[in-house]
N, C-alpha and C positions, 0 to 999 in steps of 0.2 A: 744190400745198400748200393747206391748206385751215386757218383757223383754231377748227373745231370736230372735234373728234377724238371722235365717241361709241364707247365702250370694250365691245368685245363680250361677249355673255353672261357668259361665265365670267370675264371682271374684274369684270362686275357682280356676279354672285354670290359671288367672292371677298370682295369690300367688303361684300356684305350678313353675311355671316361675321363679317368684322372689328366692322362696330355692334353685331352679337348680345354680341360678347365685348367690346366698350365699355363696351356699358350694364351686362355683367352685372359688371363692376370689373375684366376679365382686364388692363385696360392699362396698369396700374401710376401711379406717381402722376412719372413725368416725362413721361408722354404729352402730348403739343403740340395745340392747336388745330386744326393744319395737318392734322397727321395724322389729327383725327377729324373736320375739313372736306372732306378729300381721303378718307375710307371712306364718306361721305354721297355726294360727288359722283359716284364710282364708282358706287357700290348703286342710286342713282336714276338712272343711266345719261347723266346730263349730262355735253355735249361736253365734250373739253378743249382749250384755246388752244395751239398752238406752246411758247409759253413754258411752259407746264405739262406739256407732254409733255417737255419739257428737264428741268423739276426734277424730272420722276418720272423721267428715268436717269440723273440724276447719284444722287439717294436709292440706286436698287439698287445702283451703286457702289460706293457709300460702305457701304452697310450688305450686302453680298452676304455680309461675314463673319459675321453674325450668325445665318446660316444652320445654324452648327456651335455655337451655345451649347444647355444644357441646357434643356428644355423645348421646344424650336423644332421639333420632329419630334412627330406622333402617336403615342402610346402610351410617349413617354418622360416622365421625372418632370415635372412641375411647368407640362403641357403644358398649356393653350397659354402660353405665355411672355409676356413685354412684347416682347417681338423680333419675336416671330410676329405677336402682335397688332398690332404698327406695318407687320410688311413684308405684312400681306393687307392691312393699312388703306390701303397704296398700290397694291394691285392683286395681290400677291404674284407667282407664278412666271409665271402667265398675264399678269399686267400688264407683269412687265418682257419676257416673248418679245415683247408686243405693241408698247410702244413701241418696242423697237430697228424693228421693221419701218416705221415713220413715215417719213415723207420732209420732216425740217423742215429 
C-alpha cells in the first residue's frame, strides 16, 4: 500500500471535464467545496492518500443511484446535470472501476 494513489489518464481527464462544466455554472448551486477540490485534484493528476481513495468509494456508493436521474446521460434533457457534474468531479465511471481496484 502506498499513500499516494496518482489517478490514471482517463480519471484525469474525467475531472478535467467536471472543471470545464464547474466554471461554465453546470454544477448547480448545492455543489460542495469537496467536490470542486477533488475535480482539481483529479485534472492535475495529484496523488490520492488511502483515506481519500476511501471517501472516493463510499461517494460512488452513496451516489451510484444518481446515475438514473434526468440529465445524467449524454444527449438526454438537461444534460449535463448537477449529478453528472459531481460524479465526473469525483472521477466518474473510470474513477470508481479505479479505486475498487486499490489495495487500502
Amino acid at each position: 500500500m502506498t499513500d499516494k494513489h496518482v489517478p490514471p489518464k482517463g480519471v484525469q481527464q474525467t475531472g478535467e471535464r467536471a472543471v470545464r462544466w464547474i466554471s461554465a455554472g453546470h454544477a448547480g448551486r448545492n455543489f460542495t467545496d469537496v467536490g470542486r477540490n477533488r475535480a482539481h485534484q483529479l485534472a492535475e493528476g495529484r496523488g490520492l492518500t488511502d483515506a481519500e481513495v476511501k471517501k472516493m468509494r463510499a461517494y460512488f456508493a452513496r451516489h451510484t443511484v444518481d446515475k438514473q436521474a434526468d440529465g445524467f446521460k449524454r444527449g438526454t434533457d438537461g444534460f449535463p446535470s448537477p449529478g453528472r457534474v459531481a460524479w465526473d468531479a469525483w472521477g466518474g465511471d473510470a474513477g470508481e472501476r479505479w479505486v475498487r481496484r486499490i489495495d487500502v
